[in-house]
Structure formats: structure tokens, C-alpha cells
N, C-alpha and C positions, 0 to 999 in steps of 0.2 A: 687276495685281491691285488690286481695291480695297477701304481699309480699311473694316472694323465700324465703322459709328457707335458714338457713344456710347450707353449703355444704362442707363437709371434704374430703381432697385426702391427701392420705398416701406421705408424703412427705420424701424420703429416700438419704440424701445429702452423707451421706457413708454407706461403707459397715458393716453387723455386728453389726445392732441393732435387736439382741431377744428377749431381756430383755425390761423389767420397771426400769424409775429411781425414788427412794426414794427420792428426795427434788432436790433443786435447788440453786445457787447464780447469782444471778445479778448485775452488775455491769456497771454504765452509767456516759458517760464522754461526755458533748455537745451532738455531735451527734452519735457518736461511741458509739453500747451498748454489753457486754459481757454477754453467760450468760453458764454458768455448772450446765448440767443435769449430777446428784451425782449416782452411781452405788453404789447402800445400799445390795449389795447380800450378804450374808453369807458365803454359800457353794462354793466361788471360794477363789484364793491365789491372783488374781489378780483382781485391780477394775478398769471400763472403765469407764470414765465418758468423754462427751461427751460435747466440748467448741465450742460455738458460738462466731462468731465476724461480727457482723453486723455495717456494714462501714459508715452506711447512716440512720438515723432513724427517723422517721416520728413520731413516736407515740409509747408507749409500757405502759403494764398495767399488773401489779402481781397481781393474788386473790389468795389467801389461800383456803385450803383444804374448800370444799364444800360452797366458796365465791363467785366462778364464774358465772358471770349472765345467763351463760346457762347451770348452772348444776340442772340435773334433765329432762332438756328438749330436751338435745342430745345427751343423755347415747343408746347406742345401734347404734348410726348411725356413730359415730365414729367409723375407720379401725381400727382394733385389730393388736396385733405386729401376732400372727400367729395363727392356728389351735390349738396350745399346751397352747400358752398364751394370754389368753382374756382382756388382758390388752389393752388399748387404745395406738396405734401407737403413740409415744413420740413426733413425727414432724410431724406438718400437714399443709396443706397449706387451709387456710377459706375463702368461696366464699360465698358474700351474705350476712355480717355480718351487723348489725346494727352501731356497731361503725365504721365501714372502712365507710361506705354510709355515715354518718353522715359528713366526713370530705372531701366530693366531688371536689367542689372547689378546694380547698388549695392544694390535693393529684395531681389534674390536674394540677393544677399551675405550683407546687415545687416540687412534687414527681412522676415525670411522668414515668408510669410502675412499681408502688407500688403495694407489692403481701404484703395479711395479714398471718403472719407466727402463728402458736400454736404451744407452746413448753411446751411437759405434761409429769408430773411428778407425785408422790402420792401427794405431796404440794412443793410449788405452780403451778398454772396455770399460762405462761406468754403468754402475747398476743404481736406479736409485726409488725408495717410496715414497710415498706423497701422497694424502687426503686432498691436496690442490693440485689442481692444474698451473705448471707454470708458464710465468711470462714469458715467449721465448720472441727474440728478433733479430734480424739480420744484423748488422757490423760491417760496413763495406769500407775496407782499408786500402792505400794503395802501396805498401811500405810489405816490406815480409816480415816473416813474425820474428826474424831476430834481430829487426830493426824496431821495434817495438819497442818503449820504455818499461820495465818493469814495474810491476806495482811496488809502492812504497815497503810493504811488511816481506819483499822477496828481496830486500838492495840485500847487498853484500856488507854481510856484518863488518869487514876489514875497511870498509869505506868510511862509516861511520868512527871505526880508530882512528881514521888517520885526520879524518874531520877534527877532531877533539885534541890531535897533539899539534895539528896548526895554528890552534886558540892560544 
């Protein structure tokens, strides 16, 4: 018998994704995981980047640029964002995955009505499950992202030394 491929549908949870996002962060706390698809465009004043909050999470997995176990083997059947930009649709929802299959039971069990989410970027790929639909919403910054403040739990441990031998 041989298995389904995997199966990609263009998953559009708002409106006014044309673009490709340049990178991504992720952010996981228990079961709540966050994650910002980073808008790297040049030629605009304003950048959209695009914040996940998945409320329930079963499983989720980053690969880095040209890390993910199905690259190369599902380039072309990936939904593209349009006719103009052949980029691979940033949200997609994966039917048929080897890793969702793999976790059958358990998903049955504890996660009953878990959908496997992709969230594509140039780097990274995030793979994530979920019984809920997440929050997701735009973010309109006009700063780049390495003018950004980091969040508090990413400062620089050596910051905090030096904070401490000032006292």
C-alpha cells in the first residue's frame, strides 16, 4: 500500500498576505506557543509582520533554511502567495504528514480535532499542531527588526552582570 503524500491548502486566517516573510521568532511557554512571521521588504515605510498565538499545542518543530525534511520533495505543490509572487503561501494547513500520523493516539486521546499548521518563511520553517485555531494578527511597525527591543527572557545575560557589579 502506498502512503498519501502530503497535501498543502492555502490557509488565509487574515486578510492581506501578498508578500514573503524574511525569518521568523518563536516563542513557547507550556502549551501556549507564539510565533512572528518578520516582513524583511525594503521598498515599503511600513512593515506587517504577522503574530501567531496558538492557545493549545500539541507539538511544534523549527528547521532552518533548507533543514526541513520535506524540502526539495514539496517545492512546486506548495500554493504560491499569487500569480505575481511565486513564493510559497506563508500559512498552510498539512494533510497526510508523517509526523502528525506518527503521533495518532496521543492526538486522539488529548488533542481531539488537531489540524497540522506550516508557517513559511525564507528561514525558518515552523511546523505546528493544534486542536485550536489560533489567534493570529497583523503587527504594523515602522522600525526594522533589529531595531526592535528584545524581549525581556532574550537580554543578554552579561547585561544583567554588569547591572549587579554597579550596585
Amino acid at each position: 500500500m502506498v502512503e498519501a503524500a502530503e497535501t498543502f491548502v492555502k490557509w488565509e486566517p487574515v486578510e492581506g498576505i501578498t508578500f514573503d516573510f524574511i525569518s521568523a521568532d518563536v516563542f513557547s511557554a507550556h502549551v501556549d506557543l507564539w510565533v512572528r512571521l518578520i516582513d524583511g521588504r525594503v521598498d515599503v515605510l511600513e512593515h506587517h509582520d504577522l503574530i501567531f498565538h496558538f492557545g493549545r499545542v500539541a507539538g511544534f518543530t523549527v528547521h532552518e533554511e533548507f533543514a526541513h525534511p520535506t524540502q526539495g520533495t514539496v517545492w512546486g505543490r506548495e500554493p504560491v502567495i499569487s500569480s505575481k509572487c511565486k513564493a510559497t503561501f506563508p500559512c498552510l494547513v498539512v494533510t497526510g504528514s508523517p509526523w502528525f500520523k506518527s503521533l495518532g493516539d496521543e492526538l486522539a486521546i488529548n488533542y481531539e480535532g488537531a489540524v497540522h499548521y506550516r508557517l513559511c518563511s525564507d528561514f525558518p520553517v515552523i511546523d505546528v499542531i493544534s486542536p485550536v485555531v489560533p489567534v493570529v494578527r497583523w503587527l504594523i511597525r515602522h522600525k526594522s527588526v533589529q531595531e526592535l527591543p528584545r524581549p525581556s527572557w532574550a537580554q543578554d545575560s552579561r547585561a544583567n552582570v554588569n547591572d549587579k557589579q554597579d550596585h
